[in-house]
N, C-alpha and C positions, 0 to 999 in steps of 0.2 A: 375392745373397740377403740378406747385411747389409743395405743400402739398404732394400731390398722390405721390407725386418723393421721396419727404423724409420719406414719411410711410413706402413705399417700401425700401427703405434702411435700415431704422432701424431693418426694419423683414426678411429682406432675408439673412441668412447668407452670409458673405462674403467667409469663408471657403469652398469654393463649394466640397471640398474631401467629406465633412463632409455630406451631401446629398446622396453621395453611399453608407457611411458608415450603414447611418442607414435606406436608403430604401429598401437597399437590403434584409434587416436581415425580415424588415414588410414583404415585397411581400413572401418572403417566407413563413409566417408566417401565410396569408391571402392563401397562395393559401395551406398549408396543411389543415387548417379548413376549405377549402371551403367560405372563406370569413363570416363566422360568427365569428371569433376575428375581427370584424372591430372597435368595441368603445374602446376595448385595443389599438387598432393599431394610433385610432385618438387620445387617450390620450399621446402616447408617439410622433406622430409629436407635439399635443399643446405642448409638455414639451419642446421640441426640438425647433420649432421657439422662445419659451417665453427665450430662451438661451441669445439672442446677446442682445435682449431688455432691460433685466434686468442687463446683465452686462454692457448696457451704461448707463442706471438710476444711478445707482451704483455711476461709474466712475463717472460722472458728480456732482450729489448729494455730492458725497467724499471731491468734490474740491470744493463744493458749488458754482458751475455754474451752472443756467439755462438758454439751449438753446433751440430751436424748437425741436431740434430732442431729447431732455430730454423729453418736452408733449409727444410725440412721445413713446418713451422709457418706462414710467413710465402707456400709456393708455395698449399699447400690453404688460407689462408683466401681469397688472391687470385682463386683459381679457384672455389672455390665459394660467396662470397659477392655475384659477379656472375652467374652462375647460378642462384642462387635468386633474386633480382630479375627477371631474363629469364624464368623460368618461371613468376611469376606475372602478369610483363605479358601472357603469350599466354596462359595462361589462361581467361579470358570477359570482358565489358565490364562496365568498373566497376558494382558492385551491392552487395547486403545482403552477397555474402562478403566483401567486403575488410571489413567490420568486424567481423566474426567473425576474420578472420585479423588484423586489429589488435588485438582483445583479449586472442584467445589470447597474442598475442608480448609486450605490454605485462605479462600476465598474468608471463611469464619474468623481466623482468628484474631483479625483486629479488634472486633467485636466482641471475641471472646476474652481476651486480654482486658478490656476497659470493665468488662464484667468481674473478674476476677480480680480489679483494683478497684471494686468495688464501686464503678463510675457508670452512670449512662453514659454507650456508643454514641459518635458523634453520627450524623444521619449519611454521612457516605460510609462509615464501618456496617451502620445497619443495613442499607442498600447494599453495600459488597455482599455482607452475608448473606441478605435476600437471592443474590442473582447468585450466588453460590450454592443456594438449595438449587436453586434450577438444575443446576450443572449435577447435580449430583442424581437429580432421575436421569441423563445420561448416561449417565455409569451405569443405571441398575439396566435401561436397556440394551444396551451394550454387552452388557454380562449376560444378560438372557438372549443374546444372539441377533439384536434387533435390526433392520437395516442401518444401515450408521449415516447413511445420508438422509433421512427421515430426520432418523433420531436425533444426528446433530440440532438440524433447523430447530424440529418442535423443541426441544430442551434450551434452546438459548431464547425462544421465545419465551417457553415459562418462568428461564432467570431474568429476561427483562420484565418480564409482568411483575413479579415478585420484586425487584426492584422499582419500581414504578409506585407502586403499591404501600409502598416504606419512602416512597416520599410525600405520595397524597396524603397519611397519617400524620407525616410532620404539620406538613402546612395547616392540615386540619386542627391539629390542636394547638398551634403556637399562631393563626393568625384572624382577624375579624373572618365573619362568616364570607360578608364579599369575596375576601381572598382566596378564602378556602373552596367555593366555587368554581372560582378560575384554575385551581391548583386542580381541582377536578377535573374541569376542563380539557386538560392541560393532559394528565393522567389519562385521560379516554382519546384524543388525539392519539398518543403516541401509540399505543396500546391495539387502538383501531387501525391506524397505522403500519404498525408490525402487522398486525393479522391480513391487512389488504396484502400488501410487501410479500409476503409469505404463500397466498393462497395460492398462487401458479406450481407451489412446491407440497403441499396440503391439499389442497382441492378447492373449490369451491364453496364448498360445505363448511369444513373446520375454518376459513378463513372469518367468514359472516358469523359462524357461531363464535370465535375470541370474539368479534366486534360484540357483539350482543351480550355475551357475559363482560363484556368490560362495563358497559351501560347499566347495566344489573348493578354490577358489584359498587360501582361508583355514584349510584341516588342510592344504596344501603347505606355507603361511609357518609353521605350527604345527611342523609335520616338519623344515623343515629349521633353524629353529632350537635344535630338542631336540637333532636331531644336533653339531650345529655340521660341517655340511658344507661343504669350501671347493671351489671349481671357477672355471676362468677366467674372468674376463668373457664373452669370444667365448661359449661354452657356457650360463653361465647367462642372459645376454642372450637367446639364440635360447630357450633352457626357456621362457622368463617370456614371452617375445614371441608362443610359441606358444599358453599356457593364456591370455591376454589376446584373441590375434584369436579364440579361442571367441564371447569375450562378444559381438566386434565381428559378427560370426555373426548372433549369437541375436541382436541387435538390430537388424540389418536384415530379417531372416526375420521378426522380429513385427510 
């Protein structure tokens, strides 16, 4: 059960934002192709678990320690970083997604880089990467044959949400609640904004519903910082992954 405990650690992000960030962008991405980008969509979670693995191999190796959780670190990045490569070679024939799936990923690695030196991202590395999940449920629709002019719109919407999203967090924990408010605010404007912007190309439907999960999503960041609520990863990962595939929802339904 030890073992089990520490495999699971090494692989499940601890970032649990990081989980909405980028399911949301796939479910969209799966439900405009009707779920035929599915081997795109499993190449970019293998890329995404093989994250935290490689950067403790890394870390550890750096300082020429080996721990348990280095075997650990050094088996999942081997196994899942040759499994994301084989899942998007079988994917579709090369096309407009693989450069949708090259932005997205290029989009990450400032962010990945400051992780890998061990440093918290600076909040536009974290936002790039954010709008860079977006971009990458384009690829998966794309690959599963999706309209491309659909699918562009909805996909750089859900990278501006995703970024948006990774700036309301900042403000929320680095300033007075006042601010944090406004930065909300602030958040649900733009947010509401794109989805109005958008709906003549969405419908009607999907436009009001982005508005309405933006308002959602933004009295929860409100609430649970008032509280100062603490909860696992595993738990609030799945919370946040759940209020986010709404969006993903309401933007393939419009």
């Amino acid at each position: 059960m030890a073992a089990k405990s520490d495999a699971l650690r090494v692989l499940v992000p601890a970032d649990h934002g990081s989980w909405a960030l980028v399911a949301s962008p796939l479910a969209l991405g799966l439900l405009l192709s009707r779920g035929v980008g599915l081997a795109c969509a499993v190449g970019v979670v293998a890329a995404f678990l093989a994250r935290q693995p490689a950067r403790l191999a890394w870390t550890d190796l750096r300082r020429g320690r080996i721990y348990p959780r280095t075997r650990w670190a050094i088996g999942w990045s081997a196994a899942l970083a040759p499994a994301s490569f084989a899942a998007w070679a079988a994917a579709a024939p090369i096309g407009p997604w693989v450069l949708w799936l090259a932005a997205g990923l290029l989009c990450g690695t400032p962010q990945l880089g400051a992780e890998f030196r061990g440093q918290r991202g600076a909040l536009w590395a974290e936002a790039l990467a954010a709008f860079g999940a977006g971009l990458l449920g384009g690829a998966v629709g794309l690959a599963g044959g999706a309209e491309p002019d659909r699918t562009a719109w909805a996909s750089l919407l859900a990278a501006l949400d995703g970024a948006t999203a990774v700036a309301w967090v900042h403000a929320l924990l680095g300033k007075p609640l006042a601010s944090r408010a406004r930065a909300v605010a602030l958040g649900l404007a733009l947010v509401g904004g794109i989805g109005a912007g958008v709906a003549a190309r969405m419908g009607a439907l999907g436009g009001w519903a982005v508005t309405g999960y933006a308002l959602v999503q933004g009295r929860m960041i409100v609430d649970l910082a008032a509280r100062g609520r603490v909860s696992s990863p595993i738990r609030l990962g799945i919370r946040e992954s759940a209020a986010r595939l709404l969006a993903a929802v309401s933007l393939a339904l419009g």
